[in-house]
Each structure stands twice: as structure tokens, then as C-alpha cells.
C-alpha positions in Angstrom: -14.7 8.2 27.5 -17.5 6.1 29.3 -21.0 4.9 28.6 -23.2 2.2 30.4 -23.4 -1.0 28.6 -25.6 -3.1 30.6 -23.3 -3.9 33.9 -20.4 -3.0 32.1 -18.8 0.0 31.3 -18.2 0.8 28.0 -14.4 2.1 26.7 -12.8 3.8 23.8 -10.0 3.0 22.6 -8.2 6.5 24.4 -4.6 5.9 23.5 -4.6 2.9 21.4 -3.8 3.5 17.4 -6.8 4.1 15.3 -7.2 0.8 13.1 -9.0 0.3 10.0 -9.5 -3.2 10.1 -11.9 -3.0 13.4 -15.8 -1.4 13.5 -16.2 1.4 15.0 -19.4 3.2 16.2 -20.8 6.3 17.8 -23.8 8.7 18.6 -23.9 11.1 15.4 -26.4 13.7 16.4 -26.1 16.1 19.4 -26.4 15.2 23.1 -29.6 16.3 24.7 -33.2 16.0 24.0 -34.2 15.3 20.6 -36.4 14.1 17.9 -34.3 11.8 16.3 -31.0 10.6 17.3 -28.5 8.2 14.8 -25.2 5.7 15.9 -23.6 5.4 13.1 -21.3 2.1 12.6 -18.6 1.8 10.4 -16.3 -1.0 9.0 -15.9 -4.7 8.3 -18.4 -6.0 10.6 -20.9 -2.9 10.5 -23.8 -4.2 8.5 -23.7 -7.7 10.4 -23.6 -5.7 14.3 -26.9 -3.7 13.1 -28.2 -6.3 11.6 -28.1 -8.0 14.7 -29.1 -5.5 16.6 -32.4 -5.7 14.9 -32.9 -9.2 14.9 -32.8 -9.9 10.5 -29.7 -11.6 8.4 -27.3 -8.6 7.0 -28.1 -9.3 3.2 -31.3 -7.8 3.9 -30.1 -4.3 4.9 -29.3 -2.0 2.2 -29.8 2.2 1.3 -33.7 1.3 1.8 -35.0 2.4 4.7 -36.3 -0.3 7.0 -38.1 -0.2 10.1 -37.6 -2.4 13.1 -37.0 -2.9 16.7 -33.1 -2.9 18.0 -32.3 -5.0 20.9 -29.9 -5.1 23.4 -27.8 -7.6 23.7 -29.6 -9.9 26.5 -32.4 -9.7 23.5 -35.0 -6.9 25.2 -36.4 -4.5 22.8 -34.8 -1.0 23.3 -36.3 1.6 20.2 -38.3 1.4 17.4 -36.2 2.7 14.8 -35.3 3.1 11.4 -31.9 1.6 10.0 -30.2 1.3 6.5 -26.8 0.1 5.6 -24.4 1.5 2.7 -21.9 -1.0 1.7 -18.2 -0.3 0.5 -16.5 1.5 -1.1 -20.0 3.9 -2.0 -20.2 5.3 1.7 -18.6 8.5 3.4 -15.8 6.7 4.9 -15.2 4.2 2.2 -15.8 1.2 4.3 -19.5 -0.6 5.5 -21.6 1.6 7.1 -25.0 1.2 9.0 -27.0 3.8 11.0 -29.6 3.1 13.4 -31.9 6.6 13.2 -33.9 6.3 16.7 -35.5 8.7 18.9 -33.5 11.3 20.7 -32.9 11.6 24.0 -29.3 10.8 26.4 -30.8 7.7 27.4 -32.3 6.4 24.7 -28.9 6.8 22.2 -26.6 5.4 25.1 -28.9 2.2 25.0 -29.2 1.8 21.2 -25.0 2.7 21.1 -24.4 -0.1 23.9 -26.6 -2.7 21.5 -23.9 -2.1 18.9 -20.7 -1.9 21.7 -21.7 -5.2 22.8 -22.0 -7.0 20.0 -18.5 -6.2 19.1 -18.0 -2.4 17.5 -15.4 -0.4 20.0 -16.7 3.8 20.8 -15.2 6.2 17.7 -12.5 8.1 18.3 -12.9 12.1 17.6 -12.9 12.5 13.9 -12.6 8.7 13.5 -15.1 8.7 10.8 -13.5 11.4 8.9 -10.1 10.1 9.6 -11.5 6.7 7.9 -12.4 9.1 5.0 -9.5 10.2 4.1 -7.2 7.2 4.7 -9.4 6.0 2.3 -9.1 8.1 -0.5 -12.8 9.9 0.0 -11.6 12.8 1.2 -8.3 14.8 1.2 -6.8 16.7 4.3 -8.0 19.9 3.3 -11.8 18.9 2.7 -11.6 17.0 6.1 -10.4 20.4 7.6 -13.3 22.6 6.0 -15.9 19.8 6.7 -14.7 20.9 10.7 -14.8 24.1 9.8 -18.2 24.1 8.3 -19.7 22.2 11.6 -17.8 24.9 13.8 -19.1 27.9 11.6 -20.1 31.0 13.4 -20.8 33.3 11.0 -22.3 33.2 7.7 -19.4 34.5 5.8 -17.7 31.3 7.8 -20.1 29.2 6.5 -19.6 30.0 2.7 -15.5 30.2 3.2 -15.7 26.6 4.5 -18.6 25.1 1.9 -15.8 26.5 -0.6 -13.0 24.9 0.6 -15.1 21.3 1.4 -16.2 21.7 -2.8 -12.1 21.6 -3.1 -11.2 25.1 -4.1 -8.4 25.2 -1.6 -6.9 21.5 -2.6 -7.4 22.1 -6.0 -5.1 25.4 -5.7 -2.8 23.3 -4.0 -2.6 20.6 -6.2 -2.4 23.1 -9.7 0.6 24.6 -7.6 2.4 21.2 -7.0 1.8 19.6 -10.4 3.6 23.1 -12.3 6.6 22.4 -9.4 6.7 18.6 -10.2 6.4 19.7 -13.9 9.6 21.8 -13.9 11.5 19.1 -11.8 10.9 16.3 -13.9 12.6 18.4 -16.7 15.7 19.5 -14.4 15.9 15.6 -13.5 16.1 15.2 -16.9 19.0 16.8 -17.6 20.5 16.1 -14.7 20.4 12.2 -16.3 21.5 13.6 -19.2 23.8 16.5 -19.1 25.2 16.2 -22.8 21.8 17.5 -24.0 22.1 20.8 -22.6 18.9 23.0 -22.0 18.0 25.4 -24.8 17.4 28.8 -24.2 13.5 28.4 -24.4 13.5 25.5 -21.9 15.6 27.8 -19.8 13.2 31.0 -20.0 10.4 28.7 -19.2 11.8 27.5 -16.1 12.5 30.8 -15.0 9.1 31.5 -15.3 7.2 28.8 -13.7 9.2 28.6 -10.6 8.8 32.6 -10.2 4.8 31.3 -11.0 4.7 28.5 -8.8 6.8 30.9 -5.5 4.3 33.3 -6.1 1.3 31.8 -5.6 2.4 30.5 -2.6 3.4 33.5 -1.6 -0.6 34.7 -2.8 -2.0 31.5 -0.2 0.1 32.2 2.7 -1.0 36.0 2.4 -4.2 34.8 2.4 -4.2 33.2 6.0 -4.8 36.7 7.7 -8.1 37.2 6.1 -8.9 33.3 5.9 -8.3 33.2 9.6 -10.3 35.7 10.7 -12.9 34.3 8.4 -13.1 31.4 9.7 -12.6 32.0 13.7 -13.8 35.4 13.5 -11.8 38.6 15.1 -11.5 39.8 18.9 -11.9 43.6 19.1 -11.0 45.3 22.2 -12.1 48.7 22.9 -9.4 50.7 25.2 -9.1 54.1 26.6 -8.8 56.3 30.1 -11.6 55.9 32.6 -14.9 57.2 31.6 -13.8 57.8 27.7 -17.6 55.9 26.6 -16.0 52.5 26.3 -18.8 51.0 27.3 -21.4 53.1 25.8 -19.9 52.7 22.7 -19.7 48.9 23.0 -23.9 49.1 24.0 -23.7 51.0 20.7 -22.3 48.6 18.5 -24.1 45.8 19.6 -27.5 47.5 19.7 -28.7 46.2 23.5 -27.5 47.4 26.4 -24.5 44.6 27.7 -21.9 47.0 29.6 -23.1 49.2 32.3 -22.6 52.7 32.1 -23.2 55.5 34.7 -21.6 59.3 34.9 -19.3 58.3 38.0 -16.0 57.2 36.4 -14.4 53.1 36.9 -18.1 51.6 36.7 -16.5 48.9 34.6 -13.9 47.2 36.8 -13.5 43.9 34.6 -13.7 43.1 31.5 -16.5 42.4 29.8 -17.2 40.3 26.3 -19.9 40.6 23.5 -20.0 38.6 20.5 -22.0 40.0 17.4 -21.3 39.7 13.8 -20.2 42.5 11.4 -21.2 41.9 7.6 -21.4 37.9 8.0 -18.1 37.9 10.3 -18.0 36.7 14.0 -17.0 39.2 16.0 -15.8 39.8 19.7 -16.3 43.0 21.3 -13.9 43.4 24.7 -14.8 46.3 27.0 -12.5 46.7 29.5 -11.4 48.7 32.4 -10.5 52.5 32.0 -6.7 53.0 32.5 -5.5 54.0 35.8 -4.0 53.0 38.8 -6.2 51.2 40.9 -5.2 50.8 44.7 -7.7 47.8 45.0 -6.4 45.0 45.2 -9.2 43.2 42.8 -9.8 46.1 40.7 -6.0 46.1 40.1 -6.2 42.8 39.0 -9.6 42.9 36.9 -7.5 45.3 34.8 -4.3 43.3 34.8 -7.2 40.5 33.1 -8.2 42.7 30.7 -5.0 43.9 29.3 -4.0 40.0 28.7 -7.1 40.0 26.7 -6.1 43.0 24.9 -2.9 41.7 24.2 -4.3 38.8 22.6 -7.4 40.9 20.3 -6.9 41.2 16.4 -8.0 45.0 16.5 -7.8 47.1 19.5 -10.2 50.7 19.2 -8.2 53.0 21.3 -11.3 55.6 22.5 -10.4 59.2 23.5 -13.1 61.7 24.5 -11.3 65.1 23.5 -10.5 65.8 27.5 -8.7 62.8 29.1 -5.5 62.7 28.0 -4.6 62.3 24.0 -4.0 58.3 23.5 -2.4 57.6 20.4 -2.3 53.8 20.6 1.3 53.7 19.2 1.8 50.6 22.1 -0.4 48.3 20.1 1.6 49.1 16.6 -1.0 48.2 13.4 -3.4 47.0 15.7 -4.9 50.1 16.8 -7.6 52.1 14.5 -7.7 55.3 16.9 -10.9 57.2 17.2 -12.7 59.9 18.6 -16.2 59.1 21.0 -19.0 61.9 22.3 -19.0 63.6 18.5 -22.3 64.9 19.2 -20.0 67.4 21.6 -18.0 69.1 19.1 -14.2 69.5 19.9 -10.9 68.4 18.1 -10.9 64.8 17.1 -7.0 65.2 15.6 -7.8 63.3 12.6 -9.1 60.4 14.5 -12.4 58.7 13.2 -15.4 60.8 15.2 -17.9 58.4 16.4 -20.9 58.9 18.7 -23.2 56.5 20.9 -25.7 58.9 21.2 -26.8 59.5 17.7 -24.8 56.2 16.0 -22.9 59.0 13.6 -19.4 57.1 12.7 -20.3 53.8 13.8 -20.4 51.9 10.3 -17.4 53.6 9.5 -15.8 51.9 12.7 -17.4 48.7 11.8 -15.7 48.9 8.1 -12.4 49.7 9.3 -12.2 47.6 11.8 -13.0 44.7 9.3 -10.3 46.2 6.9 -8.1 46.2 9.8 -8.5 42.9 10.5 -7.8 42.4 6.7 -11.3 41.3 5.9 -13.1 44.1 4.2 -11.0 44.1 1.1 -11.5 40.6 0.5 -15.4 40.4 0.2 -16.7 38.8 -2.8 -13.8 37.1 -3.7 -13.8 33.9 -5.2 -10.3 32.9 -4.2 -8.6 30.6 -2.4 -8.0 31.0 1.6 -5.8 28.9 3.8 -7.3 29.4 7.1 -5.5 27.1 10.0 -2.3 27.2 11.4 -1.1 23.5 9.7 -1.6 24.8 6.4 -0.5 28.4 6.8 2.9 26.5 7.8 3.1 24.2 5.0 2.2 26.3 2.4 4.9 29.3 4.0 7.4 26.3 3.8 6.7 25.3 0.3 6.6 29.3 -1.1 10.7 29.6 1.1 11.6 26.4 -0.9 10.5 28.0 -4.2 12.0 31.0 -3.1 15.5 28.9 -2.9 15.1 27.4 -6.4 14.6 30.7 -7.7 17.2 32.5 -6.5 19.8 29.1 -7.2 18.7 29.1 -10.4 18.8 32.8 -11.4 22.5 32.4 -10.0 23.6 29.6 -12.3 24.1 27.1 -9.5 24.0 23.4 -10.3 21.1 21.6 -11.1 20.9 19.1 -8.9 20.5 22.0 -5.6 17.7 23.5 -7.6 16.4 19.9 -7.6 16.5 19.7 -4.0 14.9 22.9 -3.3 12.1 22.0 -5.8 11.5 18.4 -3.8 11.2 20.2 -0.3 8.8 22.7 -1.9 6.6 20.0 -3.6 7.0 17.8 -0.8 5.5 21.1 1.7 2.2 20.9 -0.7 2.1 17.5 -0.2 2.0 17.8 3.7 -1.2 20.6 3.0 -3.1 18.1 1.1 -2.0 15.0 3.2 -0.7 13.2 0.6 2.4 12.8 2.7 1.6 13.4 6.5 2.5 11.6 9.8 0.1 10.0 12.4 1.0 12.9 14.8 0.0 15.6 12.2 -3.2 13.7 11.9 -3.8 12.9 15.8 -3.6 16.6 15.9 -5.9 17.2 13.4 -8.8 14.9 14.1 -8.6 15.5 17.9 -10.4 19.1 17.2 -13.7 16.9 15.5 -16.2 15.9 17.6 -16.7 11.7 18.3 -19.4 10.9 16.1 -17.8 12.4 12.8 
């Protein structure tokens, strides 16, 4: 990335490792026209670059507000703005920070970031500031991952799975799960150090118990991801069916405006076509697509080529028969497919399917409702549980429930100690990984990548 700093173009640090000992800075609001826009500084020497910037000794700043004039670097007044500094450990990231809160605009916040570049901060990295957070014990993995998730919220149901896990529902789960695992290791270590004080028969029934506990749960969170998933991302629902079944009506239907265009002749839709809307607080994406058939154009042919990739890819696909084209019983997309019936106001045999109709909206909430349950949402509403919801931690926490699995079934089976032990380990070690307790650089690279530069 690069911004105009006087002459000189301005660089981040692109493949360079993220240090902690260097200041870092970065436009914090959105790009664009604006009322206010904030650079926000952060680490050793952030208090004395801003307070440079305006022109006053650093002692002076503090969490008082205090007005002034920033300069760039040749000493010409940029903004009027307002500035405060928070000093360490009491800030989001733990180290010195300072914001400069000036008026919006492109311009305007690459001239007031460029004050700050020159006098020595380098340009944030994605997620730096968060990143800087956790290494420094203000947040843990999983918050960092939820405050993403609350920023990138689509829905309001998203929202309110994401403000739970950032208040530490999901670590906390986490962490319950590992202490009980480290709990019952530290008493198999112990006899392993001391095998002539066998294990009584209650000590014995209780470890039984608490790693069946401990798998179980796990097993509880990883079932979650489904649901947690599509809470967070929202679901991709693709409506399929022969040419002319009311696809597209149906889609106009569901999404109350007219979006797909429909007319008598059969194959008006040639492409596919995408709607988002959202379902009982969840984000949702409606796919029309082309009617089946063969198609001897060449770019119809392929429009529908498109649309079945997109199809392959949807979390619930509504296979739509009319009661005259041919009976479509979706067995292709296996226990993705919720099979219904379209034109109900005409009567005929709708074979158990769910009977729907565009014209007079009968069936439609139904079709909304099962679709959710399809998508394994409905079920869940209300809960106050727990939800992994990315990829990263729906692998950890399957790896930690397979290693708990292991103990279980080596201990049931009288095997020694000591590979109970190391099963344990791995599975408290996989909770670990969730929380970022113990995590590479690459896992975090990965992470942080997704967050935008000035968080």
C-alpha cells in the first residue's frame, strides 16, 4: 500500500514481520466523504509523533480532549482537530496510543496520516492494532475473531452472535473445557510419578467421567459450526427447477420487489441471477437461475453451466416443480434440497412436496422456516449457547473433541497411563490453538489479513 507523503511515497511494511517495538499508524474510519475522520497511532513513540504533529510537549496530551492545529512536517497547518492520547497498558492495544479526530474527507486524512508517517510511525498492517491487542494480553484469539465478525455483520442475528462471542462466551467455553482436561491430566501425571499409590476406584470413576464430559462438549462446539456459520456469513439459497417452473416469480416473491424478470414465454432467465434479503435476522442469498434444458447457444449454454457452479456451492437448494414439467425430486443435491411445489393457487398433486404460491404468498413462510431449519438455523433461535463459527476454530476444537475421543476409549480399555496422557496433551493443546494461547505467526498472518488496516 501507498499514500502521498509530501514528495515521497509513503510504504507499509507489506512483507516485513509485524514488530511491537516500532509505532504504527493508520486511518480508522471509512474512506470517502465524511464528518469526522481519526489516525490512530499506536506504540512507543505514539504520544510524542502526535504531539508533534500539533506543535505541544507529549506530557501535555492525555484522555482530555484537546483542540489544536496538526502540521505537516515542513511545519504548514493541515486540520483543525481534536486529539487525546491514552497511555500504557490502559489502551485497546496495551501500548501508547493517540488519535488525531479531524474532518473527513480522502484528502484531508491522507494529509493528517502523512504528518504522523513522517515524523517516524510506519502505515498499520491489516489487523495490526488488533493483533497488538492480543499479543498483549487485552484480547484473546477468539474476541479478536468476533470483534471482525461484529464489523463484518450482515444481519442482525449476526450482530448479536458476534457481541456474544466478543463479551467471551465462546473463550470462556473453551477455557472451562481445557481447565477439566488439564484437571484430569495433572492427576494421571500424578500417578504416572508415582505408580505405587495406585488410583482408587472413586479417582477412577471420576476420570471416566470428566473425559466423557470434556469429549462431549467438544463434540456439542464442533456441532455447533453449522448453525454458527451460517449465523455469522449467512446462507446461499438457490432456487432450481425445469424451464418456466416460476423460479423467478417465486424468487420476486420472497423478496417482495420485483428483481427476476418473468414473462409466459419459457427461458426468459438465461443467467443467473442473485438477491440478498434477510430471513428472521439472517443474511440470506436468493440464486435464481436458468431452467434446465439443453441449450444449443452457445452463451445460454454457458450462463447455465454458471449457475449450476453456484448451485453447487448454495447451503439450501429449493428444487421448484409446477405439477406439469417433469417430477424433480432433487435426490442429486442429497440433504440439501427442501422440494416443493409452485402455482398452488392451480390445484393439482403436489406429492407431499411443500405447496407454495407467488400469486397469493400461501406457503411462503413455511419455505422461509424450513429453509432456515435446513440450513440448521431455525432450531437454534434464542439460544444462549456457545457457537464456533470460522473454519480455524471449527478445526481446532474437531481436533481437540478426536483427542478426547482417544483418551476415552485408551482408558476404558485399560491401556497405560502415560498414552492416555498423551492423548489428553494433544486435546488440551487443540483448545489452546482456539484461544491462541499457543498459535504460530502463520495462523495469525492468516487471521489478521481478513481485518481491515486501521483495526
Amino acid at each position: 500500500m501507498t499514500i502521498s507523503a509530501g514528495d515521497q511515497p509513503i510504504r507499509s511494511a507489506g512483507d516485513q514481520p509485524i514488530q511491537g517495538d516500532d509505532t504504527v499508524a493508520a486511518i480508522a474510519t471509512a474512506a470517502g466523504p465524511g464528518g469526522v475522520g481519526i489516525v490512530r497511532v499506536s506504540g512507543p513513540r505514539a504520544i510524542e509523533i502526535v504531539a508533534a504533529v500539533l506543535h505541544v510537549e507529549p506530557p501535555t496530551l492525555s484522555r482530555e480532549l484537546r483542540l489544536g492545529w496538526a502540521h505537516a512536517a515542513s511545519g504548514t497547518r493541515v486540520d483543525q482537530v481534536l486529539a487525546f492520547a491514552m497511555r500504557a497498558p490502559a489502551s485497546f492495544t496495551g501500548e501508547d496510543v493517540a488519535e488525531l479526530q479531524g474532518h473527513g474527507g480522502t484528502q484531508n486524512l491522507q494529509a493528517l496520516l502523512a504528518a504522523v508517517i513522517d515524523r517516524g510511525a510506519r502505515i498499520a498492517e491489516p489487523g495490526e492494532f488488533t493483533r497488538r491487542a492480543v499479543a498483549n494480553g487485552k484480547l484473546d484469539l477468539l474476541r479478536a475473531e468476533a470483534l471482525l465478525s461484529v464489523i463484518q455483520a450482515g444481519s442482525d442475528r449476526a450482530w448479536r452472535q458476534a457481541q456474544h462471542d466478543l463479551e467471551g462466551r465462546l473463550g470462556e467455553a473453551v477455557a472451562d473445557v481445557e481447565a477439566r482436561a488439564l484437571k484430569v491430566l495433572a492427576e494421571l501425571e500424578g500417578w504416572i510419578d508415582f505408580p505405587e499409590s495406585d488410583l482408587d476406584a472413586k479417582s477412577r470413576e471420576w476420570i471416566t467421567a470428566e473425559i466423557a464430559a470434556v469429549c462431549d462438549r467438544c463434540g456439542e462446539l464442533a456441532g455447533s459450526f453449522r448453525h454458527g456459520r451460517a449465523m455469522a456469513s449467512g446462507i446461499a439459497v438457490a432456487l432450481v427447477g425445469a424451464v418456466n417452473v416460476g423460479k423467478s416469480s417465486l424468487l420476486n416473491a420472497l423478496v417482495g420487489v420485483e428483481r427476476a424478470l418473468v414473462a409466459p414465454s419459457p427461458g426468459t432467465t438465461r443467467d443467473w441471477l442473485e438477491v440478498q434479503t434477510v430471513w428472521d435476522g439472517v443474511a440470506v442469498t436468493l440464486i435464481d437461475t436458468a431452467g434446465l434444458r439443453d441449450a444449443p447457444d452457445p452463451v445460454e449454454r454457458r450462463g447455465i453451466e454458471l449457475g449450476e457452479t453456484r448451485v453447487a456451492a448454495a447451503d439450501v437448494v429449493v428444487v421448484i416443480n409446477d405439477g406439469t414439467s417433469p417430477w424433480d425430486d432433487g435426490a442429486r443435491f442429497g440433504e440439501r434440497a427442501l422440494i416443493t411445489r409452485s402455482k398452488g393457487d392451480l390445484g393439482g398433486d403436489a406429492r407431499g412436496a411443500l405447496v407454495t404460491s407467488a400469486k397469493t404468498g400461501d406457503g411462503l413462510p413455511a419455505l422461509r422456516q424450513q429453509t432456515l431449519a435446513l440450513a440448521g438455523i431455525a432450531d437454534r433461535e434464542g439460544s444462549e449457547a456457545a457457537f464456533v463459527t470460522t473454519a480455524r476454530q471449527h478445526g481446532r476444537i474437531t481436533a481437540a473433541r478426536d483427542a478426547f475421543a482417544a483418551a476415552y476409549e485408551v482408558w476404558v480399555t485399560k491401556r497405560p497411563p502415560e498414552v492416555v496422557a498423551i492423548e489428553l496433551r494433544a486435546g488440551a493443546h487443540a483448545l489452546a490453538e482456539l484461544r491462541g494461547v499457543e498459535v504460530g505467526e502463520r495462523v495469525l498472518d492468516e487471521v489478521f489479513a481478513r481485518f481491515c488496516i486501521g483495526k
